[in-house]
C-alpha positions in Angstrom: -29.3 31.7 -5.4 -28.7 32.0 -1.4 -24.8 31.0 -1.3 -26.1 28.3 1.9 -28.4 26.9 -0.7 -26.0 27.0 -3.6 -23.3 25.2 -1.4 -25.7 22.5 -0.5 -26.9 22.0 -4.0 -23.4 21.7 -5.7 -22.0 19.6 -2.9 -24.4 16.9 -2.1 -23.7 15.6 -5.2 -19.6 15.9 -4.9 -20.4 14.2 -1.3 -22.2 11.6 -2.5 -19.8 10.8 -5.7 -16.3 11.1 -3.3 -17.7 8.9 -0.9 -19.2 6.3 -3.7 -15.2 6.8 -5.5 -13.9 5.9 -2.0 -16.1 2.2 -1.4 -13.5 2.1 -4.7 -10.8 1.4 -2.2 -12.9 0.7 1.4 -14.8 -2.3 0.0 -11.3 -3.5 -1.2 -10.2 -4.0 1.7 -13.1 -4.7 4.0 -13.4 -8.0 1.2 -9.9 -8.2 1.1 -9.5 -8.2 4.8 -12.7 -10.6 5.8 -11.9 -13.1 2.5 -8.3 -13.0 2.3 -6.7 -12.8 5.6 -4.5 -10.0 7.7 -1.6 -10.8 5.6 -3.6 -9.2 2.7 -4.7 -6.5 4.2 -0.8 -5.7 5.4 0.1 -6.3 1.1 -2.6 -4.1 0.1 -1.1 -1.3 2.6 2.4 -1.0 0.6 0.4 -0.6 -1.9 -0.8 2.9 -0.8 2.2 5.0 -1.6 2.0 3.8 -5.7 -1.7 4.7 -5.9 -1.6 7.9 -4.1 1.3 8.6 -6.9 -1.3 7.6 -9.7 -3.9 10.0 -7.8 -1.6 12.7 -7.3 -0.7 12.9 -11.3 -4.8 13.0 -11.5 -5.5 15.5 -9.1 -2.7 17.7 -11.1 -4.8 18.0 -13.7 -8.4 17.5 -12.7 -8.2 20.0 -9.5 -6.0 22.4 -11.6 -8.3 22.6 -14.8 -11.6 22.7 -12.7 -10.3 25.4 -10.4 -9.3 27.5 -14.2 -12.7 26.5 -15.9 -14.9 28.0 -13.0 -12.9 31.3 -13.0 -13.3 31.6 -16.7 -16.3 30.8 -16.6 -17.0 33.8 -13.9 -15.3 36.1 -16.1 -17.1 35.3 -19.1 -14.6 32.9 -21.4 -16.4 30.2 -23.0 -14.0 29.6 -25.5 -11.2 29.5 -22.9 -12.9 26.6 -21.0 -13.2 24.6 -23.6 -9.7 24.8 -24.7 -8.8 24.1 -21.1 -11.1 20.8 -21.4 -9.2 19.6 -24.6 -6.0 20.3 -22.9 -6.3 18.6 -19.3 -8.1 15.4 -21.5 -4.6 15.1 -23.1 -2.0 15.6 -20.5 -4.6 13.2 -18.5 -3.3 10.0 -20.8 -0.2 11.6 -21.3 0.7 11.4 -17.8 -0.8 8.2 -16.7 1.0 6.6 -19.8 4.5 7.9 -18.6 3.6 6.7 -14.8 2.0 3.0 -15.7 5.2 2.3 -17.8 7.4 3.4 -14.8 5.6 1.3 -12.4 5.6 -1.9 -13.9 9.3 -1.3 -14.9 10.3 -1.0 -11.2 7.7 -2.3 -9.4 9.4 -4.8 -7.2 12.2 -2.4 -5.9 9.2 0.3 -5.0 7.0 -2.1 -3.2 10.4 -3.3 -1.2 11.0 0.2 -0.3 7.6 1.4 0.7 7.6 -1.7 3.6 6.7 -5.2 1.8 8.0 -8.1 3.2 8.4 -11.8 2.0 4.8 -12.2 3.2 3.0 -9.5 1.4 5.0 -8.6 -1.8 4.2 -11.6 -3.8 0.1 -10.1 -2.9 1.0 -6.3 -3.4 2.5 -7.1 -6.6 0.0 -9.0 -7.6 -2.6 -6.7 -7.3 -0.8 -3.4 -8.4 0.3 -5.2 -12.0 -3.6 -5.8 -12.5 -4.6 -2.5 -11.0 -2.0 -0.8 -13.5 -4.4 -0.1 -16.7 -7.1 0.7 -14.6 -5.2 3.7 -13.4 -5.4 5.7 -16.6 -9.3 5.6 -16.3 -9.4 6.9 -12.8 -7.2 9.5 -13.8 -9.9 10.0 -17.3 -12.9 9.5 -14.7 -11.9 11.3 -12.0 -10.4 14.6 -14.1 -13.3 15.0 -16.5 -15.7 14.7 -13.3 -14.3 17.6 -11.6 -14.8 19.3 -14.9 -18.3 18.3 -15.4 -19.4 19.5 -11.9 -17.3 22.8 -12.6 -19.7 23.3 -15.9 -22.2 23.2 -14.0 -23.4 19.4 -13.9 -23.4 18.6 -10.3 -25.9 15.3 -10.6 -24.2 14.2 -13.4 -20.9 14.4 -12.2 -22.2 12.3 -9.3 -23.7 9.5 -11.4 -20.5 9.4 -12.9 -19.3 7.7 -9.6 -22.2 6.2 -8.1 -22.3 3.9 -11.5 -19.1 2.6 -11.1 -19.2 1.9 -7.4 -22.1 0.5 -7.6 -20.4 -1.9 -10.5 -17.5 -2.3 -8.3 -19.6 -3.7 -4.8 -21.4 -5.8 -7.2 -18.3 -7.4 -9.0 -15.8 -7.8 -5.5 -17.4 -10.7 -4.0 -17.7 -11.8 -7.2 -14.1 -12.3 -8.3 -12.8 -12.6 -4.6 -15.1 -14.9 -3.1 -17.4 -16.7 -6.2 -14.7 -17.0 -8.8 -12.2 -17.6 -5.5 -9.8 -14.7 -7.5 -8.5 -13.4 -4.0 -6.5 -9.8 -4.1 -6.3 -10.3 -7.9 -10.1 -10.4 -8.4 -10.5 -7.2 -6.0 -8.4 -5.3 -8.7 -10.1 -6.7 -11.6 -13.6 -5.5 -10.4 -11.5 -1.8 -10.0 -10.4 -2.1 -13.5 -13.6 -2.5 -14.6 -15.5 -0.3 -12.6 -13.8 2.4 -13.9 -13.6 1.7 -17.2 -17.5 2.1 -16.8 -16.9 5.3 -15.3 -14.5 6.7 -17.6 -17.0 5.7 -20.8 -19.7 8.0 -19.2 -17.9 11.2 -18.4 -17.0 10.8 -21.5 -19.9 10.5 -23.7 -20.8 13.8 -21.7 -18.4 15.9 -22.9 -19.5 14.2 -26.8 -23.2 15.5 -26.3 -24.3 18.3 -28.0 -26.4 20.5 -25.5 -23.7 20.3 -22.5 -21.7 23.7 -21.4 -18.6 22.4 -22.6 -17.6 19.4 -25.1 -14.5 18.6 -27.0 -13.8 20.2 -30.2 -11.1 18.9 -32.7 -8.8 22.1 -32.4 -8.6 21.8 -28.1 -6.8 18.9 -27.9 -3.3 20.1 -28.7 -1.2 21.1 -25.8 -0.7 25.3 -24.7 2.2 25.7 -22.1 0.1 28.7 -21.1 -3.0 26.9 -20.4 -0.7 23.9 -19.1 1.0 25.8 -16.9 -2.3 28.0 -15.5 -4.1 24.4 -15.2 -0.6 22.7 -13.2 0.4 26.2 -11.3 -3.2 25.4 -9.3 -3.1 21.7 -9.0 0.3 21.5 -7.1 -1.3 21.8 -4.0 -3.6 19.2 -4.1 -1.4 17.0 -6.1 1.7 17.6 -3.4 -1.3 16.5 -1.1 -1.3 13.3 -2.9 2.4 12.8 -3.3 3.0 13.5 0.3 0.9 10.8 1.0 3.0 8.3 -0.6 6.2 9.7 1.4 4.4 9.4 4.3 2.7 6.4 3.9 6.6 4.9 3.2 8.1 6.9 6.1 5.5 5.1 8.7 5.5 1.3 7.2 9.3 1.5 7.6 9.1 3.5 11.0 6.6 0.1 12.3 9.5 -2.0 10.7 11.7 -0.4 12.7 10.5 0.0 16.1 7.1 -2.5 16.6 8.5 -5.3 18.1 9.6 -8.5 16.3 7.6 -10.4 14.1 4.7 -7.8 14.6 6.1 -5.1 11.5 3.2 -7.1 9.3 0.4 -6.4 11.7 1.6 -3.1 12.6 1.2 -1.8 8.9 -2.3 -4.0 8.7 -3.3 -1.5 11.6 -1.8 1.5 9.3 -3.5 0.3 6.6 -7.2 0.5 8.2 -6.2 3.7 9.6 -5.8 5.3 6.4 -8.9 4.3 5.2 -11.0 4.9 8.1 -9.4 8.4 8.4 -10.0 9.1 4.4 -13.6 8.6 4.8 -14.0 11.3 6.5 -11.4 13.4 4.3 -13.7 12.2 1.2 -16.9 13.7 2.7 -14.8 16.7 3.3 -13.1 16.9 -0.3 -17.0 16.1 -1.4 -17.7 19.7 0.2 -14.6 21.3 -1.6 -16.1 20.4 -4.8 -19.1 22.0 -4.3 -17.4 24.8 -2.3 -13.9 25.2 -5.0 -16.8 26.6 -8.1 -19.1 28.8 -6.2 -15.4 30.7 -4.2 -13.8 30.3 -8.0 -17.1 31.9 -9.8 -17.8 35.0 -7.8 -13.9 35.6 -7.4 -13.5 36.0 -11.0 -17.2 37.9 -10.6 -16.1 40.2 -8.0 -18.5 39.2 -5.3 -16.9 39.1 -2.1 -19.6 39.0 -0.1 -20.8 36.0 -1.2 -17.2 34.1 -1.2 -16.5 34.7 2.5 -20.3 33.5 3.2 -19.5 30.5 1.1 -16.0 29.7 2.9 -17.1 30.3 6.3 -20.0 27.8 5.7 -18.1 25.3 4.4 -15.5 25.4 7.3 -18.6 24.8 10.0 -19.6 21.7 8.1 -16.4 20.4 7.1 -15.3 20.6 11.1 -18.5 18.7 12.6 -17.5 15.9 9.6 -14.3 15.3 11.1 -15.2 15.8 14.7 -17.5 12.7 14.5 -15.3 10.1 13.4 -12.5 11.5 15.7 -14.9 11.2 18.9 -15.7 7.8 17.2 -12.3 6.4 16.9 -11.3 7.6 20.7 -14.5 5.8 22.2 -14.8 2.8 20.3 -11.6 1.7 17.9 -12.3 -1.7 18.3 -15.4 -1.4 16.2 -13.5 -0.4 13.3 -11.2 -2.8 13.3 -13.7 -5.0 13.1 -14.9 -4.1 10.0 -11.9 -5.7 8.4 -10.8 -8.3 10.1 -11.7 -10.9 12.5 -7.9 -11.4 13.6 -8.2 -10.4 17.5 -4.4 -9.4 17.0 -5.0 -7.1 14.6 -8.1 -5.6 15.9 -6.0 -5.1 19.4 -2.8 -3.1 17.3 -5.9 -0.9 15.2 -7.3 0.0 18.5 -4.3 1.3 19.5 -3.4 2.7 16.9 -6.4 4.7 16.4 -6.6 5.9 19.8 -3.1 7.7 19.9 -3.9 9.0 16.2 -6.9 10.5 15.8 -7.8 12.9 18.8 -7.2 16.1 17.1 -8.3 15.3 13.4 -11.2 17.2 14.3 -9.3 20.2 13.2 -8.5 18.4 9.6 -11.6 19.8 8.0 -10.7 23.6 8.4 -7.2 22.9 6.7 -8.6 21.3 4.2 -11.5 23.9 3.2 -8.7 26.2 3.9 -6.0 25.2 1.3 -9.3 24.7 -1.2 -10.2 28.6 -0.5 -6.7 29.7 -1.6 -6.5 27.1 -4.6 -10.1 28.7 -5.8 -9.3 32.1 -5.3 -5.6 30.8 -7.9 -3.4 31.7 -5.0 -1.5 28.5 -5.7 1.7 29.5 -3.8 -0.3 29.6 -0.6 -2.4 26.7 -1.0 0.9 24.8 -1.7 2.3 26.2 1.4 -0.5 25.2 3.2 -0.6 21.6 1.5 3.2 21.2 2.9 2.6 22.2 6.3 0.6 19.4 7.5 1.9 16.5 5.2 5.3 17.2 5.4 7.0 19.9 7.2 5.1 19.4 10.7 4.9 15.5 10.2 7.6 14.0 8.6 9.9 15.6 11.6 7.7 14.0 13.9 7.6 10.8 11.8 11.2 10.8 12.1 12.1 11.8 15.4 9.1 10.8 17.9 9.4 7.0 17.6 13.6 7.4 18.8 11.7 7.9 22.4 8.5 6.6 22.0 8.9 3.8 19.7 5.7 2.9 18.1 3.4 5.0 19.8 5.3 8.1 18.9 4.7 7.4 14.8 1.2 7.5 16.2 1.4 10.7 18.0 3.0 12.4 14.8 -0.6 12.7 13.5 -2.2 15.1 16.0 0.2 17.1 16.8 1.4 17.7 13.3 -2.6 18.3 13.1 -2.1 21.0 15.9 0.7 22.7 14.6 -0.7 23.2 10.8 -4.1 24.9 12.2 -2.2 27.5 13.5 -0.4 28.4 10.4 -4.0 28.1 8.6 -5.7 30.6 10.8 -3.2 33.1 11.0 -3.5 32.5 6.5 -6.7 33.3 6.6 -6.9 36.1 9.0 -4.6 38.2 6.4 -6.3 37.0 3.8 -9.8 38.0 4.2 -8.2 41.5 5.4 -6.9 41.5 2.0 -10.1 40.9 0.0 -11.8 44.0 2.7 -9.3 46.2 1.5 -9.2 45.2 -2.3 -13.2 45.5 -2.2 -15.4 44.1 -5.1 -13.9 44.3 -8.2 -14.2 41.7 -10.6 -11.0 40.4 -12.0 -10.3 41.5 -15.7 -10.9 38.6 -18.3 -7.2 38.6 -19.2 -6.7 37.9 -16.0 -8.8 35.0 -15.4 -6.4 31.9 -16.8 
């Protein structure tokens, strides 16, 4: 098939089921923020750092065992696949059982430290201890989908979402606002949501006539698959857990330096900024699904040709999905604030916020597409690299030292130019990179060498 046409066909779907796993989390807040008050939207915010914890343990696995399935696949190792499957199902529960127990242990203390004041812990709280057992089925849902869609179920994979979003806006303003549950209800109609989720991916991998499906003698644990499966998840799953450093680092930067008794509203304005932002990084992640099998496939097939058409494709769209909401947020901020809140304090900080953040995330798409290419291709020590340069060794610096002159505006500013900064190091990546595939040619990796 025509690699434009294949892209298109295997990521529509992943577009369509990251943005429905995203309403997940936006019509949380937009309910949250419209029901409930600013106050909830500012306790929902601290929340951020635990769930992008819980995501990065996910992505481990589910980005790690898709990325090995699709090059076994390409080099013709069913049977390795399907070991792979058992495997990343059990480290899946394993994992989110160790990280639930640790969270409600010591929830208090991490809330405190990731920016929750008197105001908004007793609402963070809350909502994380009802979120907890829902965690473990995102983590089922989302690793098992990025499986499916590697096997060659694209659609399916992308019902697998749509059904429990679709759930999920239909039971919100039902427990928020009908059974007048609040923040608790809005993690209730999560828990659920997924659970729906979780029972349909799988049931998949149960039926008889798929690509893949669980056999008895999978399930126990290989360090060699474990580590081939965790060796190319880092990178995305550093992604994650750089996301909850960071997401700490700026709610206690606002604590710091916004001026008194606005810290609250500050990280309110964080809070929207994230998810407005992440929108855009969902449609974008959509693409990498479709993009991370097709790069993975003809890697381990030896097509070149085809892989550099495929990544140079996906870099053109990816960059015109994160132009437009940048162009958006610098004209008019104050729309998206209002999406959330009514609070005319609130909406005043977001449009500030967003106006010193967001003027070079047009450049966000290429990294990401970028780091994707080298994960595919199971370079994971470069994807990791790139993974770090953006999240924490360009920004956390500028986190940290910006708002000493600056105050507030400067833990604004750490956003772009960090952005800046890491699309340098991509393109000069790449540029060696693709000289490396012209020189190596088109061989097709040896089975052995596909896990």
């Amino acid at each position: 098939m025509p690699v434009g046409r294949l892209l298109w066909q295997y990521s529509l779907p992943g577009v369509v089921g990251m943005l429905v796993q995203a309403l997940y989390n936006v019509v949380d807040r937009i309910f949250i923020g419209q029901w409930v008050g600013a106050d909830a939207i500012a306790g929902l915010t601290v929340t951020f750092p635990l769930m992008n914890l819980a995501t990065a343990i996910g992505v481990l696995v589910g980005v790690g065992s898709c990325s090995r399935i699709s090059i076994v696949l390409g080099a013709g190792d069913h049977p390795m696949a399907e070991r792979i499957l058992g495997n990343a199902l059990t480290l899946t529960l394993i994992n989110a059982i160790v990280y639930i127990a640790l969270f409600g242990i010591f929830m208090d203390p991490l809330l405190t430290a990731f920016g929750a004041s008197a105001n908004t812990l007793p609402l963070a709280r809350s909502y994380m201890m009802t979120l907890l057992p829902g965690l473990m089925l995102t983590n089922v849902a989302f690793s098992l989908n990025n499986v499916m869609r590697a096997s060659g179920y694209p659609r399916r994979a992308m019902m697998t979402m749509i059904i429990g979003a679709v759930a999920n806006c239909i039971l919100d303003p039902i427990f928020i606002r009908v059974l007048d549950m609040g923040i608790v209800g809005a993690a209730l109609a999560t828990d659920i949501s997924m659970a729906i989720s979780a029972v349909f991916v799988l049931a998949h991998f149960c039926r008889r006539d798929t690509t893949l499906r669980f056999r008895r003698h999978t399930f126990g644990l290989d360090r060699t698959i474990i580590l081939a499966i965790v060796s190319i998840g880092a990178a995305p799953a550093l992604v994650n857990a750089a996301a909850c450093g960071i997401n700490a680092i700026v709610n206690t930067s606002l604590i710091a330096y916004a001026p008194a008794g606005t810290a609250d509203t500050a990280i309110a304005a964080a809070g929207i900024f994230v998810t407005y932002t992440s929108l855009s990084v969902t449609v974008v992640l959509g693409i990498c699904q479709g993009f991370q099998p097709i790069v993975g496939f003809n890697y381990g097939a030896g097509h070149l040709h085809r892989l550099r058409h495929a990544y140079f494709l996906a870099v053109a769209v990816a960059s015109v999905l994160t132009a437009a909401p940048s162009v958006f947020a610098m004209i008019c901020p104050q729309y998206v604030a209002l999406a959330f809140t009514d609070d005319r304090t609130l909406i005043d900080t977001t449009a500030f916020a967003l106006r010193h953040s967001t003027w070079a995330f047009s450049v966000v798409g290429f990294q990401i597409i970028s780091t994707t290419f080298f994960q595919s291709i199971g370079k994971a020590g470069k994807s990791i690299f790139l993974s770090l340069t953006r999240q924490i060794i360009f920004l956390v610096p500028l986190l940290l030292l910006l708002p000493r002159d600056m105050e507030v505006r400067g833990v604004w500013m750490a956003f772009p130019l960090s952005d800046i900064l890491a699309t340098v190091v991509t393109g000069t990546m790449i540029y060696f990179q693709f000289r490396a595939l012209r020189g190596a040619g088109g061989h097709p990796i040896a089975r052995s060498s596909a896990l």
